[in-house]
N, CA, C and O atoms as CSV, one atom per row, in Angstrom:
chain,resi,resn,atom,element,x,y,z
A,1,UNK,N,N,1.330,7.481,-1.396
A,1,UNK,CA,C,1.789,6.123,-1.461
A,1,UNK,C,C,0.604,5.161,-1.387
A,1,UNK,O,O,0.607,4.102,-2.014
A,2,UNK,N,N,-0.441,5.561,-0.582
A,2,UNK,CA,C,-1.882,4.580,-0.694
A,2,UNK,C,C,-2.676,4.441,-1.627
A,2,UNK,O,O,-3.578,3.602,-1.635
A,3,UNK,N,N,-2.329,5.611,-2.934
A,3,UNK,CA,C,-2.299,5.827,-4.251
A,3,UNK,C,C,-2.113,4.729,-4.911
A,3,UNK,O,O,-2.884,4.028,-5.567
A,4,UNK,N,N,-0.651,4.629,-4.593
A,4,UNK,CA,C,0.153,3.642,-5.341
A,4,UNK,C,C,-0.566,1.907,-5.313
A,4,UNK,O,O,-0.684,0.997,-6.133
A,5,UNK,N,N,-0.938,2.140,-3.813
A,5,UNK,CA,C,-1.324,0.945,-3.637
A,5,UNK,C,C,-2.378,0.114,-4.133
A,5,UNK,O,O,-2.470,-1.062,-4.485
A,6,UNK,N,N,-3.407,1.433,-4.023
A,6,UNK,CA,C,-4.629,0.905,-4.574
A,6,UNK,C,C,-4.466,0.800,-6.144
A,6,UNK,O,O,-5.424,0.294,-6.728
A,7,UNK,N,N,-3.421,1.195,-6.888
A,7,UNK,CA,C,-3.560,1.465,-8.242
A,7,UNK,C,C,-2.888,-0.126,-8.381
A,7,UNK,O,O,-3.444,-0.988,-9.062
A,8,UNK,N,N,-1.946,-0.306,-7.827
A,8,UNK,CA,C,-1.528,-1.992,-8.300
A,8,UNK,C,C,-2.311,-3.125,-7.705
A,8,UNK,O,O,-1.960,-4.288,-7.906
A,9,UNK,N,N,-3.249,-2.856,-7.057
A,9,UNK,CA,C,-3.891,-3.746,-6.357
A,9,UNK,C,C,-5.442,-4.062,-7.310
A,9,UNK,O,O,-6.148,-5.070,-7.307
A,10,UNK,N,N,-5.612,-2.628,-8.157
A,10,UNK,CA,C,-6.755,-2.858,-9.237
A,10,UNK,C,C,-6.229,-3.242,-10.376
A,10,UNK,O,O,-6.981,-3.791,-11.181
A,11,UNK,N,N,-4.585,-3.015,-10.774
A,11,UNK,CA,C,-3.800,-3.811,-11.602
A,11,UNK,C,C,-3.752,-5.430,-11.811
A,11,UNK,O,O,-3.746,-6.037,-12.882
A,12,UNK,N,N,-3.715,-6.015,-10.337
A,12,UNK,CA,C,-3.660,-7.474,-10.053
A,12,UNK,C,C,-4.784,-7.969,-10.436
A,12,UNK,O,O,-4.838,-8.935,-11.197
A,13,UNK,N,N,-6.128,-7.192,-9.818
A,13,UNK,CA,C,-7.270,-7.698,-9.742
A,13,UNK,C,C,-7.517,-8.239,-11.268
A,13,UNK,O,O,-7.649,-9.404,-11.642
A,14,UNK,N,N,-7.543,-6.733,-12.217
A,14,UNK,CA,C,-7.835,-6.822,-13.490
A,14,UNK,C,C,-6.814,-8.128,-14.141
A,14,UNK,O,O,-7.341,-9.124,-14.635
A,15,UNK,N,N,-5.853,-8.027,-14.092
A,15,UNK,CA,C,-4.446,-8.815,-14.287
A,15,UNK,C,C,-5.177,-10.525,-14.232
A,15,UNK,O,O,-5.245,-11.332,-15.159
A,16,UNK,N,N,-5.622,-10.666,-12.899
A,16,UNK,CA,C,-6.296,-11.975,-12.798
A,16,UNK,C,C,-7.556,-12.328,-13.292
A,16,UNK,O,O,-7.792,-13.507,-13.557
A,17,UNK,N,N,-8.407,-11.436,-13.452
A,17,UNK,CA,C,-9.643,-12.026,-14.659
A,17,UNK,C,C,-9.481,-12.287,-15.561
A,17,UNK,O,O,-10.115,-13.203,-16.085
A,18,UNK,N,N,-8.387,-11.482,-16.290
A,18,UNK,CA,C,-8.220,-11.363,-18.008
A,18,UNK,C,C,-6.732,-12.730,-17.548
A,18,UNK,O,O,-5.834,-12.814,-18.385
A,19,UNK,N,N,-6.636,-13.613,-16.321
A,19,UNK,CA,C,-5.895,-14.886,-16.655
A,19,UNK,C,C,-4.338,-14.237,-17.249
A,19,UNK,O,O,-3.867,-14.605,-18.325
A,20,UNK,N,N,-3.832,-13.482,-16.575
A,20,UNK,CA,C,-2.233,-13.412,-16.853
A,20,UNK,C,C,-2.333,-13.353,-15.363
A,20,UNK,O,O,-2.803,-12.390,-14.759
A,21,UNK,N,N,-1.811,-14.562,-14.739
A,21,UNK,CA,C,-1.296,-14.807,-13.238
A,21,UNK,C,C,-0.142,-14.630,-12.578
A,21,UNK,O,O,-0.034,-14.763,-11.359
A,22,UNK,N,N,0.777,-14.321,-13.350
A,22,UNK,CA,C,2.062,-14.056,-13.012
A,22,UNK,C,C,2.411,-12.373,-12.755
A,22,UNK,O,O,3.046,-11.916,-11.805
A,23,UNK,N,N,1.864,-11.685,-13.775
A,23,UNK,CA,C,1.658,-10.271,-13.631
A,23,UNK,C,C,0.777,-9.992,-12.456
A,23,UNK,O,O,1.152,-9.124,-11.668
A,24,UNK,N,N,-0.297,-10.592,-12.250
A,24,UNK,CA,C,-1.268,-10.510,-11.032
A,24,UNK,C,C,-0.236,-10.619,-10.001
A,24,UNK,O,O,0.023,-9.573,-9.406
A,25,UNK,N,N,0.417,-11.697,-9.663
A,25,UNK,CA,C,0.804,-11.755,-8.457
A,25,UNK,C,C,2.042,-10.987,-8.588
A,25,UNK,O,O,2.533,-10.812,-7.473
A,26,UNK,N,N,2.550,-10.601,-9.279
A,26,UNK,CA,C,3.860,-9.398,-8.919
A,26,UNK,C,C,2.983,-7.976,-8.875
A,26,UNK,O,O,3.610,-6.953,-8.598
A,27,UNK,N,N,1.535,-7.883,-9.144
A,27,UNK,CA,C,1.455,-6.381,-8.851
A,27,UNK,C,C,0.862,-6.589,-7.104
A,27,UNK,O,O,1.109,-5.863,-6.141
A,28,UNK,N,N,0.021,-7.844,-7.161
A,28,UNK,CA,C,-0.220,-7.792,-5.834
A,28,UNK,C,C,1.054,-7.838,-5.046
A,28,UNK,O,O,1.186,-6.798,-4.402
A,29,UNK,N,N,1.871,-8.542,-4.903
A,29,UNK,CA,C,2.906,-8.393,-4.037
A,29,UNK,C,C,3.470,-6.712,-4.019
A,29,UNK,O,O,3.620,-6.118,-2.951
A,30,UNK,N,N,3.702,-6.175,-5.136
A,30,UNK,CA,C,4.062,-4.505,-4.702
A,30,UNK,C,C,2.834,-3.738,-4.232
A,30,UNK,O,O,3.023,-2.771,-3.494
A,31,UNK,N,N,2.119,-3.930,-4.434
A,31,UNK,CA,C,0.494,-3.573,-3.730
A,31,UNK,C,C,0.728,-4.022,-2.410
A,31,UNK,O,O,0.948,-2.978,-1.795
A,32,UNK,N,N,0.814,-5.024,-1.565
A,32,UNK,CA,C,1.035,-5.500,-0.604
A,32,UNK,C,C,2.183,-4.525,0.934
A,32,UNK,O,O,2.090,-4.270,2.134
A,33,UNK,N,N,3.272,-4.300,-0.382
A,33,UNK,CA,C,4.993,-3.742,0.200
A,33,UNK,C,C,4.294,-2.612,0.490
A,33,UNK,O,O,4.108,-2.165,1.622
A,34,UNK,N,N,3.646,-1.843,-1.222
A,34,UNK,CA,C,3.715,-0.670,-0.508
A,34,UNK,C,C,2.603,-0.383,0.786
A,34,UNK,O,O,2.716,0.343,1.773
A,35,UNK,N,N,1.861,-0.978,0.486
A,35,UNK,CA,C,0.765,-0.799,1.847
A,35,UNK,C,C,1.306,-0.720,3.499
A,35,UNK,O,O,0.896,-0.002,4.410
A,36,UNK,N,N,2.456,-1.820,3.488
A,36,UNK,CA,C,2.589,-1.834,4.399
A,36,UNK,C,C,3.550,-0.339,4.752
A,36,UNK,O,O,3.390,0.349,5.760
A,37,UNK,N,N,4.320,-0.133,3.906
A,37,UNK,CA,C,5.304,1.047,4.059
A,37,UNK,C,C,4.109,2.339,4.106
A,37,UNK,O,O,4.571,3.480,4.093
A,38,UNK,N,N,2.798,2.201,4.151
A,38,UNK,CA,C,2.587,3.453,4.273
A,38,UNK,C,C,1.971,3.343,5.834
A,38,UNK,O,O,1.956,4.239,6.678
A,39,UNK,N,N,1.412,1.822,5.969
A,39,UNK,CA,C,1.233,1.859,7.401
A,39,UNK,C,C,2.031,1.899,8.373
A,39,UNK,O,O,1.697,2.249,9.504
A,40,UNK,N,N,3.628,1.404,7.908
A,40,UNK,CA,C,4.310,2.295,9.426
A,40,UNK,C,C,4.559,3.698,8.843
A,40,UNK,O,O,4.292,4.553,9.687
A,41,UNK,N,N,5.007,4.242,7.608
A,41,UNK,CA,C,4.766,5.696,7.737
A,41,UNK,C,C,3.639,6.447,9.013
A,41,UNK,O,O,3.968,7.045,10.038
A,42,UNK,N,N,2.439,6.186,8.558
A,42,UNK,CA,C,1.597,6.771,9.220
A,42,UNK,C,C,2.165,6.334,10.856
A,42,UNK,O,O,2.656,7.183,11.600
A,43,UNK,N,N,2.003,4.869,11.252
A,43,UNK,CA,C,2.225,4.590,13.168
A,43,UNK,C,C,3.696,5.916,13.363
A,43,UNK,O,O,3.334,6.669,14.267
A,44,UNK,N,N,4.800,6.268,12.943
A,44,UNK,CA,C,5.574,7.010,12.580
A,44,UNK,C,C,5.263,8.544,12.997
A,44,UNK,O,O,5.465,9.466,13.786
A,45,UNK,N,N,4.676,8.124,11.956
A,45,UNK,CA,C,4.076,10.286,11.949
A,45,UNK,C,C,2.901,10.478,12.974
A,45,UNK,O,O,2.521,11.648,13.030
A,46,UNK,N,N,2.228,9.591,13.810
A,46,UNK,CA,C,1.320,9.678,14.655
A,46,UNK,C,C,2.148,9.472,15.968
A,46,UNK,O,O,1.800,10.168,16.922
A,47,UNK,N,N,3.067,8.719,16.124
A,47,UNK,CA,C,4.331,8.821,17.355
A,47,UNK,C,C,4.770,10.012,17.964
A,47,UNK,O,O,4.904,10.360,19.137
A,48,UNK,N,N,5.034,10.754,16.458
A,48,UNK,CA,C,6.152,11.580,16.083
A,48,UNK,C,C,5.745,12.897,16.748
A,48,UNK,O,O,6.437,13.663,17.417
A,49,UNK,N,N,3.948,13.005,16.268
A,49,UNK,CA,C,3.043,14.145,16.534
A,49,UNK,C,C,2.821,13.842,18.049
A,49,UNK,O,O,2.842,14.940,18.604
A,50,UNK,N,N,2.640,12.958,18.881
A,50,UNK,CA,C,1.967,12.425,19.991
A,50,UNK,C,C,3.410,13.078,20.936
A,50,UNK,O,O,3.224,14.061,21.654
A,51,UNK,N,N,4.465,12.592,20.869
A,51,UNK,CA,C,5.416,12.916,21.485
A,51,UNK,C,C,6.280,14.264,21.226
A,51,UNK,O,O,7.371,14.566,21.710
A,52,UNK,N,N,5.657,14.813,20.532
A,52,UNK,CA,C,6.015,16.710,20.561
A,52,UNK,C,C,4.299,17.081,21.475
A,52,UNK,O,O,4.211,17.780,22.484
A,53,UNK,N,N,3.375,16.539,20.919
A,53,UNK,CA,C,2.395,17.347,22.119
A,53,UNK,C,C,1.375,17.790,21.257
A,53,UNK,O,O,0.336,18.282,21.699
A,54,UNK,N,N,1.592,17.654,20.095
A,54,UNK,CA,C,0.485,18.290,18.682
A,54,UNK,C,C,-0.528,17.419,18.914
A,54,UNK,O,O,-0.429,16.438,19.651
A,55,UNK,N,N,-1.667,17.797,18.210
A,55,UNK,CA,C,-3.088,16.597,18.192
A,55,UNK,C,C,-3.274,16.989,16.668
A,55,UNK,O,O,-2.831,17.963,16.058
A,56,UNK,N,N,-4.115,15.868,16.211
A,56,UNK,CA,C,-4.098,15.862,14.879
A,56,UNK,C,C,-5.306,16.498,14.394
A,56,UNK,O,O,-5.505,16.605,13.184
């Protein structure tokens, strides 16, 4: 998913030099979502591991 992220986030970038601003800011905004969905994934799966007793 951090895949994802970085791939629409070099989408926007490019998106905004070459001046189509509207496409820029809808890839940044899903660039944005998914980022965040992978950062509570991860707080999640580091909880998850911490409170069974595993170390990473």
């Amino acid at each position: 998913m951090l895949s994802w992220s970085i791939t629409f986030l070099l989408l926007a970038i490019v998106a905004g030099v070459l001046g189509f601003s509207g496409i820029a800011g809808t890839a940044a905004g899903i660039a944005e979502i998914l980022f965040y969905i992978f950062l509570i994934l991860l707080v999640v799966s580091a909880v998850s591991n911490a409170l069974r007793g595993k170390r990473p």
